[in-house]
Structures are given as C-alpha cells and as structure tokens.
MARBA-3410 file (N, C-alpha, C, O; in Angstrom, 1 decimal):
106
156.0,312.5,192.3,155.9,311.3,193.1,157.2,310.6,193.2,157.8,310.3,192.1 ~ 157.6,310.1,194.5,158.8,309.1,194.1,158.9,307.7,194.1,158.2,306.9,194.7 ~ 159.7,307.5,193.4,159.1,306.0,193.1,159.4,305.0,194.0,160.4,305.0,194.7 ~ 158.1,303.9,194.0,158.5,302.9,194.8,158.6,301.6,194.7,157.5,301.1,194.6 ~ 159.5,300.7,194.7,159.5,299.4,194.2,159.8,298.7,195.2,160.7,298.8,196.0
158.6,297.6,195.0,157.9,296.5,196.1,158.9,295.3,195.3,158.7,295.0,194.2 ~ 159.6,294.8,196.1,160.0,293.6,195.9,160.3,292.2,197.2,161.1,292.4,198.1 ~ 159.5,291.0,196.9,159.0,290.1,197.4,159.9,290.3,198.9,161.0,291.0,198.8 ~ 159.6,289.9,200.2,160.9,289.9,201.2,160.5,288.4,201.4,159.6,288.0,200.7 ~ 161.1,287.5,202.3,161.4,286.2,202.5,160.3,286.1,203.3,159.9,286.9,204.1
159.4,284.6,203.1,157.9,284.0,203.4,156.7,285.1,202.8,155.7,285.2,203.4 ~ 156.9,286.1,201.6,156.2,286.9,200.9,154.5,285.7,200.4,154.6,284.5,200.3 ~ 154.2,285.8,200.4,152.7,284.8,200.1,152.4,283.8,200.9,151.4,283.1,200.7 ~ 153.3,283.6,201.6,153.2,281.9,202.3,151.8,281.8,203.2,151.7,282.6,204.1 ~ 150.8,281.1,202.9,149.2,281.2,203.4,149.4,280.7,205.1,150.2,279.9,205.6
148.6,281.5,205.8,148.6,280.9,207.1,148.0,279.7,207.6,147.0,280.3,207.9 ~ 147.9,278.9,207.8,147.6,277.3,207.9,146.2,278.1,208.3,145.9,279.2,208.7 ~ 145.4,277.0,207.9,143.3,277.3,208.3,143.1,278.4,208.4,142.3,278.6,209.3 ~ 143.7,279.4,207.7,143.4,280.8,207.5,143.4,281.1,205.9,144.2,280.5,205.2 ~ 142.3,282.3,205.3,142.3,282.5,204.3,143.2,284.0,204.4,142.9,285.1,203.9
143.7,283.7,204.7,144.7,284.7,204.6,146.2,284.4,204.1,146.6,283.3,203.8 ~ 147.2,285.5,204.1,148.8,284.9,203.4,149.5,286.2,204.3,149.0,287.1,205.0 ~ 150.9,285.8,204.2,151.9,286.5,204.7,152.4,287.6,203.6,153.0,287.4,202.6 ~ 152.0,288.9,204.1,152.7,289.8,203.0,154.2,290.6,203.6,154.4,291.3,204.6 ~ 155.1,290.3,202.6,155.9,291.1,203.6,157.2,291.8,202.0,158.3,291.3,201.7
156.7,292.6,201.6,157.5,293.3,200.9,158.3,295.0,201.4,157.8,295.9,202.1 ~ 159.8,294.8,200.6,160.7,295.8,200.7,160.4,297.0,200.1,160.3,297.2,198.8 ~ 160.2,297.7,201.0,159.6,299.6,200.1,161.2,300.2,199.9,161.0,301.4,199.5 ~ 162.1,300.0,200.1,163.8,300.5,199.7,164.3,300.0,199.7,164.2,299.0,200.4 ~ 165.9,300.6,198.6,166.7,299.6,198.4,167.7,299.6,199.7,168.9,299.3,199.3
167.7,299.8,200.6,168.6,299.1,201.8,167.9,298.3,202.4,168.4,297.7,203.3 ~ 166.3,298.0,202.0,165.6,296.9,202.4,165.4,297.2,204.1,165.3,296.3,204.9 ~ 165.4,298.4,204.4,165.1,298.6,205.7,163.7,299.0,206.1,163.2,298.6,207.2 ~ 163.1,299.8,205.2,161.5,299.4,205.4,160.3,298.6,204.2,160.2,298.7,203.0 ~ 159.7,298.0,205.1,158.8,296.9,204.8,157.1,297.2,205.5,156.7,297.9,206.4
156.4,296.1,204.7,155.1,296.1,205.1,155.2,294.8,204.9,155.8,294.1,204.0 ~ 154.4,294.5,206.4,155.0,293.1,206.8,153.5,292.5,207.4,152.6,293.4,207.3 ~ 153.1,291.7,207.9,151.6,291.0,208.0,150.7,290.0,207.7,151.0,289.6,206.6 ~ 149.7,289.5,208.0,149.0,288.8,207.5,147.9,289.7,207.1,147.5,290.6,207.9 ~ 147.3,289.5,205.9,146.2,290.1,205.3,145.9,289.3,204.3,146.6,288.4,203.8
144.6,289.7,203.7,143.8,288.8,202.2,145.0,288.6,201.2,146.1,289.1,201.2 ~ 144.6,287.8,200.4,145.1,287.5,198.9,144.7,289.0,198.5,145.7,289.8,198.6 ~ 143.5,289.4,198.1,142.9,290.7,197.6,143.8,291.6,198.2,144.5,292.2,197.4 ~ 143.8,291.8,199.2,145.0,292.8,199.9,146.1,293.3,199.7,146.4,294.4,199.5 ~ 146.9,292.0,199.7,147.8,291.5,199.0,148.5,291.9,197.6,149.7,292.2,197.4
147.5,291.7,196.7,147.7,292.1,195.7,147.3,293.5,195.3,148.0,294.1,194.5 ~ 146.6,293.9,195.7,146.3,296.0,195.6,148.0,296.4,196.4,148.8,297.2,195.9 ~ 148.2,295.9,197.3,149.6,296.6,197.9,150.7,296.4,196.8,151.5,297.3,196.4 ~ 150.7,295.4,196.4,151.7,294.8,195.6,151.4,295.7,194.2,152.5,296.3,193.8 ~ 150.1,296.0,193.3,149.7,296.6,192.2,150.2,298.5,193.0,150.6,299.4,192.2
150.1,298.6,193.7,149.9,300.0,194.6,151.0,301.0,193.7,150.7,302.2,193.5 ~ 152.0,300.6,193.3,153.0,301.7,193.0,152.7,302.2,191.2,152.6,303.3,190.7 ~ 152.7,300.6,190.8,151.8,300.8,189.2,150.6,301.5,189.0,150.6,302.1,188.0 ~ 149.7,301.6,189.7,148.3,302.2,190.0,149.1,303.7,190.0,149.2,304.4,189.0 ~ 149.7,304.1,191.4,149.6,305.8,191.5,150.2,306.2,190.0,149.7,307.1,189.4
151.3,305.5,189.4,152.3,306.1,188.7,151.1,306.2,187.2,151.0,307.1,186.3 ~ 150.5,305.3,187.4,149.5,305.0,186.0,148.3,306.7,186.4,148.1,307.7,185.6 ~ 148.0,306.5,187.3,146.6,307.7,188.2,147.7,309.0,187.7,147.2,310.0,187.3 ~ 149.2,309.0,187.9,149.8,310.3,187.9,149.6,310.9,186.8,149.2,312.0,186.6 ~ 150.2,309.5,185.4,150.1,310.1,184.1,149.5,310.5,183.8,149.8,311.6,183.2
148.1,310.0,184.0,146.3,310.5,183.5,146.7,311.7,184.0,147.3,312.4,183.1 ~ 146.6,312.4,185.3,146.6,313.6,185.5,147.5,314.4,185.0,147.2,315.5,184.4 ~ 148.6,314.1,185.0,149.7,315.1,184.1,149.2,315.2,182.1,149.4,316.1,181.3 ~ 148.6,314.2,181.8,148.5,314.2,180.5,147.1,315.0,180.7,146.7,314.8,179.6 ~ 146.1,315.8,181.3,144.6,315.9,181.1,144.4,316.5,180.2,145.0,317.6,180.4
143.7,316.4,178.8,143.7,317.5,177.8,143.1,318.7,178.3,143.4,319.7,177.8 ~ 142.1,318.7,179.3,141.4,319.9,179.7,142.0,321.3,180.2,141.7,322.4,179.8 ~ 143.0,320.9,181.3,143.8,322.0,181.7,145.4,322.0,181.5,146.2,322.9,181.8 ~ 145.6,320.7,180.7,147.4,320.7,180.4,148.0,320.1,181.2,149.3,320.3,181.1 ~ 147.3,319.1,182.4,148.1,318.8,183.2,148.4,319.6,184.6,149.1,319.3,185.6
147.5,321.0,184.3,148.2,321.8,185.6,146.8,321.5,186.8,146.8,322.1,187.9 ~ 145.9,320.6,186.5,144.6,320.5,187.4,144.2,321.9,187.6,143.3,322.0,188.5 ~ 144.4,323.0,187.1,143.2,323.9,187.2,143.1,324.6,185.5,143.9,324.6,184.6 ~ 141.7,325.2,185.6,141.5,325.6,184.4,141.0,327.6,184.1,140.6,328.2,185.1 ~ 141.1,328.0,183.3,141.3,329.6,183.5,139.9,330.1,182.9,139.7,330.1,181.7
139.2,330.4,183.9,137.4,330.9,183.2,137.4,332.3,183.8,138.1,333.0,184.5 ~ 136.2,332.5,183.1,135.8,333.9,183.1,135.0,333.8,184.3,134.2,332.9,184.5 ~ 135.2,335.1,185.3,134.3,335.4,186.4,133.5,336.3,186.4,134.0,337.3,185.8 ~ 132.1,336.5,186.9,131.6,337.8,186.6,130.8,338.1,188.0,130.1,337.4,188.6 ~ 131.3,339.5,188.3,130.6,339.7,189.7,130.5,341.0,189.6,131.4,341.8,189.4
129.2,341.3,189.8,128.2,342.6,189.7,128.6,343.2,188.6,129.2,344.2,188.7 ~ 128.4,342.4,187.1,128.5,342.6,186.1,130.3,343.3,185.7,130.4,344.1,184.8 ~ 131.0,343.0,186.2,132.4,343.0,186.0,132.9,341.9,185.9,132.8,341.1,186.9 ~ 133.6,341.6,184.3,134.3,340.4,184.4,135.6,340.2,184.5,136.5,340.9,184.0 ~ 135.8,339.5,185.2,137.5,338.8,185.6,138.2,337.6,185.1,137.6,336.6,185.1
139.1,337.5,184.7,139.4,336.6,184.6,139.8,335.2,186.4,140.3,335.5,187.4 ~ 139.5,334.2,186.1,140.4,333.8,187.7,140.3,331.9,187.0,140.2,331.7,185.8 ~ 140.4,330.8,188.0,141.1,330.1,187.7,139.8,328.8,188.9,139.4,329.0,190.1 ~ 139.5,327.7,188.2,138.9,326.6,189.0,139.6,325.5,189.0,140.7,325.6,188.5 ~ 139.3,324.4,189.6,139.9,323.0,190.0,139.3,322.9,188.7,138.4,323.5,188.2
140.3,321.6,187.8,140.1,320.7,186.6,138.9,319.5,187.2,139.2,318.6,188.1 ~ 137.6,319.7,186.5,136.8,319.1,186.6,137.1,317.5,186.4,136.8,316.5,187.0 ~ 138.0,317.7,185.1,138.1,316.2,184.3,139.4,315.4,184.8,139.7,314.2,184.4 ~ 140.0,316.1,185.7,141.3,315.2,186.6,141.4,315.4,187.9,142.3,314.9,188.5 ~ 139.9,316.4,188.5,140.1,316.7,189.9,140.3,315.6,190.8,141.1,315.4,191.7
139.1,314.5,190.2,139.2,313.1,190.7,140.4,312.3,190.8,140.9,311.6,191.7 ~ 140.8,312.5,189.9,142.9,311.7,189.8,143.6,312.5,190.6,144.5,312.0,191.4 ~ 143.2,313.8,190.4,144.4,314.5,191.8,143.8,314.3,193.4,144.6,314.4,194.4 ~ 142.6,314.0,193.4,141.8,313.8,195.6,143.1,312.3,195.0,144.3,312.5,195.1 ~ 142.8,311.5,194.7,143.1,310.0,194.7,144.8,310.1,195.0,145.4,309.3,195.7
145.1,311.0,194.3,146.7,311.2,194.6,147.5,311.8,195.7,148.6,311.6,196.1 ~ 146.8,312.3,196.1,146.4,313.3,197.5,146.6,312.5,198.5,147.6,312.4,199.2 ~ 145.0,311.7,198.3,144.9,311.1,199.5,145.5,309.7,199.6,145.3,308.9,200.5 ~ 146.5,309.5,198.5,147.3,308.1,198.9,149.0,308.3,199.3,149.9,307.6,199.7 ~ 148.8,309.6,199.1,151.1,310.3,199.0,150.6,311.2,200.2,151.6,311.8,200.6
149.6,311.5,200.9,149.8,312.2,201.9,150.3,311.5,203.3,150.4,312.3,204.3
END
C-alpha cells in the first residue's frame, strides 16, 4: 500500500454558517496538488482524516495473520473421488481484512 498523508489544507474544519456540516479540505501529496475538498459531516470528516491510519492498521492485521503467515491463503487437503490433493483456500481469519483492503485501494 502507499502511503498517504492527509494534512490540514487552508479553511480545513471551518463549519458552514446554519449548517451541521464543516469544510473538509485536506492535501493527499506532497506537491499539495491533490486534495479532497467539500462540505461534509464532522463524522465524515473525521473517518477521511483517520482513513490512512485505519488501512495501514487493517494492513498489518493482515500481513501479521497467524493462520496463513500473512499470505491470505491457507494449504488444505482436497479430496475428489477419493484421491487426495493437496491445493490452497482464501484465509478464513483475514479474508475479511483483505475484501476491506480491496475494496478501499481499488
């Protein structure tokens, strides 16, 4: 994953007058050329802002899984018309951390 660091851009929280809402507008690179910029929730707000801590935290879990070593699949025995094989399944115990990873870096 590569990393990404959100830092504040200019009127970053500033609340919109009789709105429950705030101004989000943070720098996703350091030439400060792209940004996520808008009005959205406080709640909102704050998951975008946690967003980079979360995957990198969701990555480790998956790279550390005691079940398959980190590789998300695990190596079982198959058996078909009584011939066994060896072959290979999705890691039950981190499949969930890897869809989550998936579907947020895709």
């Amino acid at each position: 994953m590569s990393e990404i660091e959100f830092k504040a851009g200019p009127f970053d929280g500033r609340p919109m007058p009789g709105e429950d809402v705030v101004y989000l507008n943070v720098i996703t690179d350091s030439n400060q050329l792209n940004r996520i910029t808008g009005y959205v929730t406080p709640a909102v707000a704050k998951l975008v802002k946690a967003a980079p801590s979360l995957l990198a935290l969701v990555e480790r879990y998956a790279r550390e899984c005691p079940s398959c070593g980190g590789t998300g699949t695990k190596h079982v025995k198959l058996f078909n018309e009584g011939i066994e094989t060896d072959g290979e399944r999705d890691c039950e115990d981190c499949g969930d951390l890897r869809a989550a990873l998936d579907k947020a870096l895709r």
